[in-house]
N, C-alpha and C positions, 0 to 999 in steps of 0.2 A: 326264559331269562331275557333281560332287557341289549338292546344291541349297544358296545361300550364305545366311546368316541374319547380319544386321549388329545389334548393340545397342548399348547404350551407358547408360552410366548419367550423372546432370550434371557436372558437371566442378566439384568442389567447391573451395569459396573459402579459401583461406590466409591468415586472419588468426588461425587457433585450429588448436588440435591435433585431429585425429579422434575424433569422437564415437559412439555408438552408432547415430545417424541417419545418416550415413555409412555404417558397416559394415553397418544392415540393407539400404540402398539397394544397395549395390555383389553383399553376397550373394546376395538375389534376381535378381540377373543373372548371377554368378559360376554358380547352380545351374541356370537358366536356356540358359546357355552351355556348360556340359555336359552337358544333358540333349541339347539338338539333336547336341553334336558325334557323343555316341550314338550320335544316331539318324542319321546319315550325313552330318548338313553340314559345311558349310564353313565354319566360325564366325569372323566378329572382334567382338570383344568390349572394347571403347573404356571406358576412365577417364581421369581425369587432376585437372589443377588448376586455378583459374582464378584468374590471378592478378594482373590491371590494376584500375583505381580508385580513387576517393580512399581508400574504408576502408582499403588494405591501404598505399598509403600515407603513409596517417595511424599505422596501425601500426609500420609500420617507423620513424619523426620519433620515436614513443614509445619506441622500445628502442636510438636513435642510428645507427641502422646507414642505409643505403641501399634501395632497393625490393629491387633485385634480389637483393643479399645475402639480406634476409630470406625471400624468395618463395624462393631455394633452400633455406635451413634447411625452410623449413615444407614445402612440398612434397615431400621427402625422408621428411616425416612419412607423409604419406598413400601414399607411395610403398616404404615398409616394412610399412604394416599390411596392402599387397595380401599381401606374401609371407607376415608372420605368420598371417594368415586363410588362406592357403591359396588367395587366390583367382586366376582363370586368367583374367585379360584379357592380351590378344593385343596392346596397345598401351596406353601411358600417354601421356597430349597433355601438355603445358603451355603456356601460351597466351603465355610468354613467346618460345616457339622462334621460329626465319626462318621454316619452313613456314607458321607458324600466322600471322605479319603479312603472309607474301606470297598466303594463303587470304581473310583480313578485306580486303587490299588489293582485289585481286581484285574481291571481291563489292562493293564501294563503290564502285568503278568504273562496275562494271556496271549499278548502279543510279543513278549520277551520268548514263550515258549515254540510262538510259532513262525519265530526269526524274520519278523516284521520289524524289531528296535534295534540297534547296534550303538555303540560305542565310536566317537569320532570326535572333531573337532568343529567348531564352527568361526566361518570366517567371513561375512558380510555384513550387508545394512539394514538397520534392525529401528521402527518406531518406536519407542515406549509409549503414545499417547495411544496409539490401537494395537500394543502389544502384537506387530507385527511385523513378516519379514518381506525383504524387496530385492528382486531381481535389477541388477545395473543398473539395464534397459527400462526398467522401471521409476529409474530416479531421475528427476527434473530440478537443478539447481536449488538439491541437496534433499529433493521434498520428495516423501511421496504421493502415488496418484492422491490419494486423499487429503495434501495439502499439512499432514504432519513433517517436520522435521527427522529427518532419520539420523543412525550415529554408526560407525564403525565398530563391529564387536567382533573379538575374537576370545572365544572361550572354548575348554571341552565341553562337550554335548552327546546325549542320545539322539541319535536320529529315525523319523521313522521311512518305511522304506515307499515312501508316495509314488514314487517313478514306477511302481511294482502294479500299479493301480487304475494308470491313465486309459490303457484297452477298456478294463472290467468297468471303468465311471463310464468311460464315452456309450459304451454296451447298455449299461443301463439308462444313460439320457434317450439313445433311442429305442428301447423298449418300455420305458416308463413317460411320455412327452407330458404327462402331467405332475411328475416330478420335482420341477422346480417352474415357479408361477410370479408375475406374469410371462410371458411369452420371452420377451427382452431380455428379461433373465438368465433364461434358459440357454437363450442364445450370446447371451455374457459367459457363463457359465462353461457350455460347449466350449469356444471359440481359445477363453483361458486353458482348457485340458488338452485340448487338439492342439495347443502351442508346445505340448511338453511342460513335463510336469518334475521339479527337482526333487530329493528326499526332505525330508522337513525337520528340521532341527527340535526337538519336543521335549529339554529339557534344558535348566537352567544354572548355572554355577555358579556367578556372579555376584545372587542375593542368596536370603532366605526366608523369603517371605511365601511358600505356594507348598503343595502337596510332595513330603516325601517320596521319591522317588525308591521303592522298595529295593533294601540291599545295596542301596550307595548315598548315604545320607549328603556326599560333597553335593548332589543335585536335586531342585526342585522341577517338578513336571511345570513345563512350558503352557502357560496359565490359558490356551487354548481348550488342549487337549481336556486339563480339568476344568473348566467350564462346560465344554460341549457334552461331557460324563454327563454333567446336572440332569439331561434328559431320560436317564435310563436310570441312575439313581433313585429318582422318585419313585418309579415303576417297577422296585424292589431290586434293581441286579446288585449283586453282589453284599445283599443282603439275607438275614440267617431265615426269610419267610422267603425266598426268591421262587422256589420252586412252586408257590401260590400262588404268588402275584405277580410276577413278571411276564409268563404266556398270556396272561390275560387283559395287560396294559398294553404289551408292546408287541406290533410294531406303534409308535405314535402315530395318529391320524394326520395330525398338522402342529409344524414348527413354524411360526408365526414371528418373521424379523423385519429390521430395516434393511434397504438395500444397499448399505452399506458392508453390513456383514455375510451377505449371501456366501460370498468362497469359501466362508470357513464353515455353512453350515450346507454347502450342493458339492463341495470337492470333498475338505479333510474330514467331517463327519462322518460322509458315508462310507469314503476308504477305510478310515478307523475300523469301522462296524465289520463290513466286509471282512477286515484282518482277522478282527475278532472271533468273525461265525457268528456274529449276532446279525436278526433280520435290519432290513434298509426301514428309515420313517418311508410313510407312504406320500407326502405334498410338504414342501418350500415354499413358503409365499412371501418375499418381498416387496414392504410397501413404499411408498414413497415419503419426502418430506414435507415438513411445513415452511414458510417462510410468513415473515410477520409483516401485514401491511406492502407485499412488494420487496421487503428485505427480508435477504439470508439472515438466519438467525444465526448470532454471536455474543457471548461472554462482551469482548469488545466492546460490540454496540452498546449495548445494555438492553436489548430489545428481545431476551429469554422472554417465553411467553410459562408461566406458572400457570398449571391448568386449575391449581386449589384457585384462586383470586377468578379464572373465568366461569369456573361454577359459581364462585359466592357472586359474581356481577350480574352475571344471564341467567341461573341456575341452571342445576346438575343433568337434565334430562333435555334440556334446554342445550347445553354444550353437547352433550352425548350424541343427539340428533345432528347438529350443524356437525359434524365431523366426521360423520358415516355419511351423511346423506351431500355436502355439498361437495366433494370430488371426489372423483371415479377412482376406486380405491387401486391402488399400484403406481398413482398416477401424483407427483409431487401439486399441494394446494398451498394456498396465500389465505392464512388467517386476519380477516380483516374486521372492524369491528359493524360497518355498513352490512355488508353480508351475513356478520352472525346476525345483527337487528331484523335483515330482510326477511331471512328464514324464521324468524322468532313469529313476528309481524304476518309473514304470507304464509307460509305453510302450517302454521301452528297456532296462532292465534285467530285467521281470517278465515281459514280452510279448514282443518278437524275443530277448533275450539268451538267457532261459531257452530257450526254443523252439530256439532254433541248440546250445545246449548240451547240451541232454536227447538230442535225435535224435545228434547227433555221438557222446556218451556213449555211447549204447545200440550204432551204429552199430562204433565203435572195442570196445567190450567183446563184443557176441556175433557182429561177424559179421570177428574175427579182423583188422578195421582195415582191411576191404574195402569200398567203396560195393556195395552189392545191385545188382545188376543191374535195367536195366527188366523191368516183369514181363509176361510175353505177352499177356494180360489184367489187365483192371481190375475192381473190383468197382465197385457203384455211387456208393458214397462215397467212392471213389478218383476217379472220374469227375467226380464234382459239385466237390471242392476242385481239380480240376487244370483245371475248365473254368474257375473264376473266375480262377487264377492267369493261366492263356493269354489274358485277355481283358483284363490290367491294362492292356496299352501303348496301346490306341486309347485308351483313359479318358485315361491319363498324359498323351500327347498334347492330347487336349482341355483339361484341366484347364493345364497349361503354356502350352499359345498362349493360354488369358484370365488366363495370370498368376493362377492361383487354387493358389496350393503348397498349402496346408490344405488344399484338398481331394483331392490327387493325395497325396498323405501319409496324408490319412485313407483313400483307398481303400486302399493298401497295407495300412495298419493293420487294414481290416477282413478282408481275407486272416491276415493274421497271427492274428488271433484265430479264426477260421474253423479255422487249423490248430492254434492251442491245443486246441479242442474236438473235433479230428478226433482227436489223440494221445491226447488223454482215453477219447474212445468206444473209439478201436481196440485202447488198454491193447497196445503190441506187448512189454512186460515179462512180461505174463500168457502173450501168446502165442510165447513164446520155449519156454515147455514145450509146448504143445499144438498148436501148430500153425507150424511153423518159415519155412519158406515163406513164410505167411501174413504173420507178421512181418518179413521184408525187405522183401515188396511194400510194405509200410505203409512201413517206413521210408524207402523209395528217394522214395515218393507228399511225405513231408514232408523230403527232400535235395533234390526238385526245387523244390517252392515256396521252399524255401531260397534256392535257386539263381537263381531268378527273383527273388527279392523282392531278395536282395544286389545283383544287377543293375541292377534299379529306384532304389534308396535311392543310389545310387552320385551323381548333381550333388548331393544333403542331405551325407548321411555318405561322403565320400571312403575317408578312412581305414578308418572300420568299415564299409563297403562291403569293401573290398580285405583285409581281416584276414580276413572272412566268406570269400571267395571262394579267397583260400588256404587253407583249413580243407576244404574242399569241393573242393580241389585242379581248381578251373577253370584253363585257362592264360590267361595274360596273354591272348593275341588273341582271348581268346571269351568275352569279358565285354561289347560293346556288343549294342543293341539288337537285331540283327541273327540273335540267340542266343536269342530269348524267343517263346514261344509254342507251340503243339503241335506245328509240324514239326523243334524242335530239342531234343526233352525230351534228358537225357544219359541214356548208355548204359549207366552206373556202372561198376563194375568197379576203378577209381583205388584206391589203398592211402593212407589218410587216416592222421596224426597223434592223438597224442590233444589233444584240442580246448582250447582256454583261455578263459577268459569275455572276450567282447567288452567286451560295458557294465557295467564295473562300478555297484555301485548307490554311492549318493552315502550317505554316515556323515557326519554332524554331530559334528565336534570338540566333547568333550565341555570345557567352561569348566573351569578350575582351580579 
């Protein structure tokens, strides 16, 4: 049986339409969740929406309509941009469905019974724009850290008992140090716990907009709690097949957020779980933001960047790349539109485009539209670029489970370039008069790195993975992971087309 890999990216909130911190969050898992299916797993690969609280709410009173109403227009949104991106989750949640109340039910339950929830009042400052709450010390003329607005609330409330929790978190921060990722994080994360940690107000009396609270209809569950359910939900708990499917989903491998939301999925997620008796996820990864051009992105500005418009501009595998590959993922980047050109332009057009065209060219022109056969020997430069090709997947591998795409991207790249300079040295145009032979081995030497490299780029570039690889006429069933290395070089022989340019390069409309 195949070894199973669970992900999940947050279950983003529907009071706005999808944004580009959306679509980078969901790609890094969408690539993520293709590279393992590759490599033999069993992948589900969890999105969705989240969509109880007073913000969304209060959104819906603002446009006339009812909750629900609105939560399906908008959700519908995010649940179009999976297909326009191309992306491959295996389930979409929304946290309106039965599953997902009879999941939050459940877990409330369970923690009612094992005197983790109580009955109390709540008396502090509370954001509605991140449905969150704030310590005093926390608040900076009237804001909090995050720059939302807070408000005075005092209602009754369940609360649950987090204070109960702060040894058994800090205990598993450091028996698990790859827990929560990147590094900074963690050290966020610790540093909040080790300050002391209060109980957590986890329901709500005020509205009625979120999941019954079982047995006291005056409250709704505090639209954290049900949200962060969504992850175990999916993976069957508290569901009538649970006893099937839930050992076999969970623990989740990776919950995949912005760093904005870290606390609620490295402190009160796993407290929750703990309470529960249910196992811990196994990685928190934390990425950073974008800003546009040099600027923080804002509503305000008007400088939202809509990822739909930058695929139709650059296209789709075209933006996919620029956004794994130009910053070092955890690390906040500047979507600028010189930089997407440059990456379009050097590493995709100049570097693999060319390179996949030249060999294909050469290959369709003298050798009568045949792939050259493997050649019985290698010479030593043959050896040296096909040893680093056969060694890409353990790297890939490594670079993927720390969630580091930049750098499984740049190793690729530096293969690529490697066999720029191999084509150069070996000049097999020169040696088409003088040494015939000679020239297929070479070229066969740079159709196999072809061939691997098309196979690797395949969770980035979908499309121009599979354009590549029909060009090179691999079949459909011998293009996973499975196929790379030195016990599977191909044998050549296949009768190839003549070749068309992958990646185009990007031409600036010239102005009237």
């Amino acid at each position: 049986m195949s070894k199973s890999y669970y992900l999940t990216t947050p279950i983003y909130y529907v009071n706005d339409k999808p944004h580009i911190g959306h679509a980078y969050t969901t790609l890094a898992c969408d690539a993520l969740a293709r590279f393992k299916r590759l490599d033999g797993f069993d992948v589900m690969f969890l999105t969705g929406t989240d969509e109880h609280g007073q913000k969304v709410q209060k959104s819906a009173e603002d446009k006339g309509i009812d909750p629900k109403t609105f939560t399906d227009q908008v959700s519908q949104n995010f649940r179009d941009l999976t297909a326009t991106l191309n992306f491959t989750n295996d389930d979409f949640i929304r946290t309106t469905e039965e599953r997902h109340y009879k999941s939050c039910q459940k877990l409330w339950n369970t923690l009612i019974e094992n005197g983790d929830i109580y009955l109390g009042s709540y008396a502090g400052w509370y954001a509605v724009r991140g449905e969150a709450f704030y310590a005093e010390s926390e608040i900076t003329d009237g804001k909090a850290p995050s720059g939302a607005p807070v408000e005075w609330v005092e209602e009754p409330s369940y609360f649950f008992r987090l204070s109960a929790y702060q040894d058994k978190l800090l205990a598993h921060y450091d028996a698990n140090p790859d827990f929560v990722a990147p590094k900074s994080r963690l050290n966020e994360v610790r540093s909040f716990v080790a300050g002391g940690l209060n109980d957590l107000s986890v329901s709500r009396a005020s509205f009625s907009w979120g999941v019954p609270v079982p047995g006291d209809d005056a409250h709704v569950m505090y639209v954290w709690l049900d949200a962060l359910t969504n992850y175990i939900t999916a993976a069957g708990y508290g569901q009538d097949d649970e006893a099937d499917r839930f050992p076999s989903r969970w623990p989740a491998d990776l919950h995949m957020v912005g760093k904005d939301i870290v606390r609620f999925h490295a402190v009160y997620w796993p407290a929750f779980l703990m309470a529960a008796g249910v196992p811990l996820p196994k990685r928190v990864y934390a990425h950073g933001w974008w800003t546009n051009e040099g600027q923080k992105i804002s509503k305000s500005l008007g400088n939202v960047i809509d990822p739909v418009d930058i695929a139709e501009t650059y296209g789709l595998d075209q933006m996919r790349y620029f956004l794994l590959r130009e910053v070092p993922f955890g690390n906040d980047g500047d979507f600028s539109h010189n930089a997407m050109v440059h990456r379009m332009n050097g590493d995709l057009a100049n570097d693999l485009g060319n390179l996949s065209q030249r060999v294909l060219s050469m290959i369709f022109k003298n050798c009568d539209g045949v792939m050259p056969s493997k050649p019985a020997a290698l010479a030593e430069a043959d050896e040296t670029i096909l040893k680093e090709v056969d060694g890409l997947l353990e790297r890939q591998r490594y670079h993927y489970d720390n969630q580091q795409f930049h750098e499984a991207l740049k190793d690729i790249w530096d293969v690529v370039s490697a066999a720029n300079r191999y084509v150069d040295d070996m000049a097999p145009w020169a040696l088409r008069k003088t040494d015939f032979d000679r020239m297929g081995d070479v070229l066969w030497v740079l159709a196999e790195t072809l061939r691997q490299v098309a196979i690797l780029i395949q969770p980035v570039m979908p499309e121009a993975s599979a354009a590549m690889l029909d060009q090179l006429v691999v079949p459909d069933d011998a293009r996973g992971f499975d196929q790379l290395g030195q016990g599977s070089h191909m044998q050549g022989g296949q009768a190839i087309d003549k070749p068309v340019p992958i990646f185009p390069r990007y031409v600036e409309e010239e102005s009237a």
